[in-house]
N, C-alpha and C positions, 0 to 999 in steps of 0.2 A: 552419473555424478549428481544431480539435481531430478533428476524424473526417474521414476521408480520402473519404469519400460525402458528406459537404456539397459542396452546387452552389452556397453563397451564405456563401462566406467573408468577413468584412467584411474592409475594408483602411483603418477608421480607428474612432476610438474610436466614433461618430459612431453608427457602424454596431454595434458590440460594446453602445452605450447603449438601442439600437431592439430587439436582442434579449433583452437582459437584460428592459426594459419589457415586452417582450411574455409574458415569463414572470411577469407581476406585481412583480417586484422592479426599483424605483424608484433606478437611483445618481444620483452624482451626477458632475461632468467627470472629477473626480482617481479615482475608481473603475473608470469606465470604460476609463480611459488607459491606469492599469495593471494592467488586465487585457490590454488590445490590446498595450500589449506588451510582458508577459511572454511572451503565444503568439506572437508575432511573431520573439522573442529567443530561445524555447527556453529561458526564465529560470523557475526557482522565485517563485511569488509569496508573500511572509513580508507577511503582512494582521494585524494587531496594535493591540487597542482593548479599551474594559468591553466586558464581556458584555453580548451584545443589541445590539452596533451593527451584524449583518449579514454578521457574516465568515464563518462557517459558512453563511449562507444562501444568500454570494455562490456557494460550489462546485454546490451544488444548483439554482440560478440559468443556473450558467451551464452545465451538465450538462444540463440541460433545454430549452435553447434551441439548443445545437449537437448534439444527439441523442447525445451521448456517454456513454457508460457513468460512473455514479459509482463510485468504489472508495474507501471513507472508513477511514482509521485513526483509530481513537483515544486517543489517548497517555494512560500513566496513569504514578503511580510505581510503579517497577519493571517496565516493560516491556522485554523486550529481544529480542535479536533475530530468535529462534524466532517470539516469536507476531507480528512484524512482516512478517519474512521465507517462510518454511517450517520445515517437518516432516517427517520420515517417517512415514507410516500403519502403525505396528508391528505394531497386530493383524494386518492383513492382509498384511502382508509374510511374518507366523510364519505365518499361514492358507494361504496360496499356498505356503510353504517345506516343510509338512507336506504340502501337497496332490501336490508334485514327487518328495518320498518316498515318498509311497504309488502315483505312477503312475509310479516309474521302476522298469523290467523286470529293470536291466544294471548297478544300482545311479546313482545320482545324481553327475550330471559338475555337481562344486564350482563352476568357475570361471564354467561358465551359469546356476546356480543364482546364485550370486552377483549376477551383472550382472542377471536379472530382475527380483531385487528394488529394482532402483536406476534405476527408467523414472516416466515421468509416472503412470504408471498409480496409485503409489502414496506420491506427492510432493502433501504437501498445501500447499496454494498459500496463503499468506495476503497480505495488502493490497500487499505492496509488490513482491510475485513476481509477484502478479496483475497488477498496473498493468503492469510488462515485459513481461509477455506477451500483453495484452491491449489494449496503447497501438494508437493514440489513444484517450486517454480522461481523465477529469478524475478527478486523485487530491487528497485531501484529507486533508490530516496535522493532524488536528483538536488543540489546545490541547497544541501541540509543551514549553511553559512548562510541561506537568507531569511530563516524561520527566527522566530525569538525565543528565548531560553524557555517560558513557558510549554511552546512544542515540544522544544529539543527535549523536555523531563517529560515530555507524556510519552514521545515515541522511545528513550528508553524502558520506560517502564512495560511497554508492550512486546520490546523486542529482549529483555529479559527472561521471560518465559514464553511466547510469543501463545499468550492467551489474554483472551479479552472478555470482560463481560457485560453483560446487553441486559438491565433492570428490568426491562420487560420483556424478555427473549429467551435470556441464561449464557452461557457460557460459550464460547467456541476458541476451539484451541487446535491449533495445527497438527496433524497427526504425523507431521514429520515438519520441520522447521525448513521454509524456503532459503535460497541462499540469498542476503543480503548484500546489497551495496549500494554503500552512502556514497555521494560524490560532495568538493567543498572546494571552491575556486581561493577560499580563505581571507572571505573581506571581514572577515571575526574568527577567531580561534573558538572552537565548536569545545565544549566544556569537559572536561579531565573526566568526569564519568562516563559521558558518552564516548569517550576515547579508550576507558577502558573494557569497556565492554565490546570492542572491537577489536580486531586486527589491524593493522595502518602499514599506508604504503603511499607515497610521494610519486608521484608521476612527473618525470622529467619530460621535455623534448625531445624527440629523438633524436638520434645522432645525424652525421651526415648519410653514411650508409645506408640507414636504417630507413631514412626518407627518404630514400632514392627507393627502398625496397618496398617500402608504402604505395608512393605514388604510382610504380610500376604498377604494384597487385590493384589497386585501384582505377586508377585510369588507364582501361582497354589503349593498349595502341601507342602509346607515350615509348617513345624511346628511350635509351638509356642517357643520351647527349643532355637532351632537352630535360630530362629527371635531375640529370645532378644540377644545369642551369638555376631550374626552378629551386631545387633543395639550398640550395648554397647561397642565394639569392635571399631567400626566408629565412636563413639563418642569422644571414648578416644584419638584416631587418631585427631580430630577436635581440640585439647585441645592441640594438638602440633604444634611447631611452623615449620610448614611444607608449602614446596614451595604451592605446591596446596593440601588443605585439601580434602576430599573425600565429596562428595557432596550423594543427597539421589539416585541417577542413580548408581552411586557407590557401594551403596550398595547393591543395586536390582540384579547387576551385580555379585555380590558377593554370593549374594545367589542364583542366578542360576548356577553359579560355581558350587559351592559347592554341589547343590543338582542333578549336573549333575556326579560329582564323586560319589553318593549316599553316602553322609557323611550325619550320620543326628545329628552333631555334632560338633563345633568347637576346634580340637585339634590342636596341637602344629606343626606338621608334615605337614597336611593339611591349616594351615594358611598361612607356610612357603613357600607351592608350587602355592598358589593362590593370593598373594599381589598383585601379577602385574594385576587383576581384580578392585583391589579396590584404587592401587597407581599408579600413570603415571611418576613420577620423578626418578632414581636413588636413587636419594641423600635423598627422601622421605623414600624407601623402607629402604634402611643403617639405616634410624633413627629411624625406628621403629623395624625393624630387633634389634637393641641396645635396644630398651624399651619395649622387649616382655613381661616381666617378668609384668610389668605394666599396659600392654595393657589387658594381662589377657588370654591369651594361648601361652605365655615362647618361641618365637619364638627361 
């Protein structure tokens, strides 16, 4: 799908859902779909939801199952386009420039000095040079929402024809375009072009079922009791209005807690000593601490 040595590219979502499974990550139709096809279109996939519903999981998911290289950016404020793009290795450019004066006999010819220091040899490559040169492979423009518009317009412009070029280098252009995926927790609405230029796709919570079918594939050993405990547990959590709800890592977490105390049960006692696995706020814990009775083991 993504690597030119796969002998078992799927040709329906069908197929992209049995690989993803097989790597432990559980979607569901609308995920699989559009992943089949984004690679199918050569489209950026823009994956957008709270934290924790598996959007960053999905890149590593699916890296793992098509044997493709991950190359992950992570977007911060004030990134721009050096430590996205490249660099030049200055020490060693001055290293190697000193090194041609001291071994030139006849004096140092400028215009080859010049040009050697402008080769791979000393062009440091970061996430999104690397993915061009290194395609097929799965890149991952992790929580694109925290970069500033000025990024957001250079990295469209790159992943528009996903070539780049280097003034003292030349050109490098993907000889096959990696598969993309932005992810965007959505504390800014990411801008109408760079949405079109994409495919999109909303990433929900999973269901009850579906977390029950997670956390089994995930946590060796977890029965089926203490699965729906925990899922139904975190769900209820979600339904409140809490600084940060509990995302599906949360809950995995929770059940390894848990099953490392050898509880093989969610009781009252035990929920109480293990929050801070599944809540990171204070002010989270207090509120649910108040609505244990509801939550459904009376904290």
């Amino acid at each position: 799908m993504f690597d030119d040595r796969s002998s078992a590219a799927p040709d329906s979502p069908t197929d992209v859902s049995a690989a993803l499974r097989n790597t432990g990550y559980l979607p569901d139709e609308g995920i699989a779909t559009a992943a089949f096809l984004a690679a199918s279109m050569g489209r950026p996939l823009l994956c957008e939801g709270e934290p924790g519903t598996g959007k960053t999981a999905l890149a590593h998911a699916l890296s793992s199952a098509y044997g493709a290289e991950l190359i992950r950016l992570q977007c911060h404020e004030g990134i721009d386009a050096a430590q996205a793009l490249y660099e030049w290795d200055f020490p060693r450019q001055l290293l190697h420039l000193r090194t041609l004066e001291a071994t030139a006999e006849e004096g140092i010819d400028t215009a080859r000095a010049e040009a050697s220091l402008y080769t791979s040899r000393f062009l440091l490559a970061r996430p999104l040079l690397r993915a061009l040169w290194q395609a097929p492979c799965v890149l991952l423009v992790d929580e694109i929402d925290r970069a500033d518009d000025e990024f957001e317009a250079f990295l469209l412009e790159v992943l528009s024809d996903y070539t780049v070029s280097i003034p003292e280098f030349g050109t490098v252009e993907a000889r096959r375009p990696p598969f993309v995926l932005l992810t965007s927790n959505r504390t800014r609405e990411v801008h109408d072009a760079l949405k079109r230029r994409c495919l999109y796709h909303w990433l929900e919570h999973p269901d009850l079922r579906r977390e029950v079918a997670i956390l089994r594939s995930r946590v060796p050993g977890l029965e089926e009791r203490l699965a729906e405990q925990v899922a139904d547990a975190v769900r209820r959590m979600r339904s409140m209005e809490l600084l940060k709800p509990p995302g599906v890592a949360e809950s995995i977490d929770w059940a390894n807690a848990l099953l490392a105390l050898g509880r093989a049960e969610l009781d009252t006692e035990t929920a109480a000593r293990t929050l801070g696995t599944v809540l990171k706020y204070r002010e989270d814990t207090q509120r649910v601490r108040a609505s244990g009775e509801v939550l459904g083991f009376g904290v």
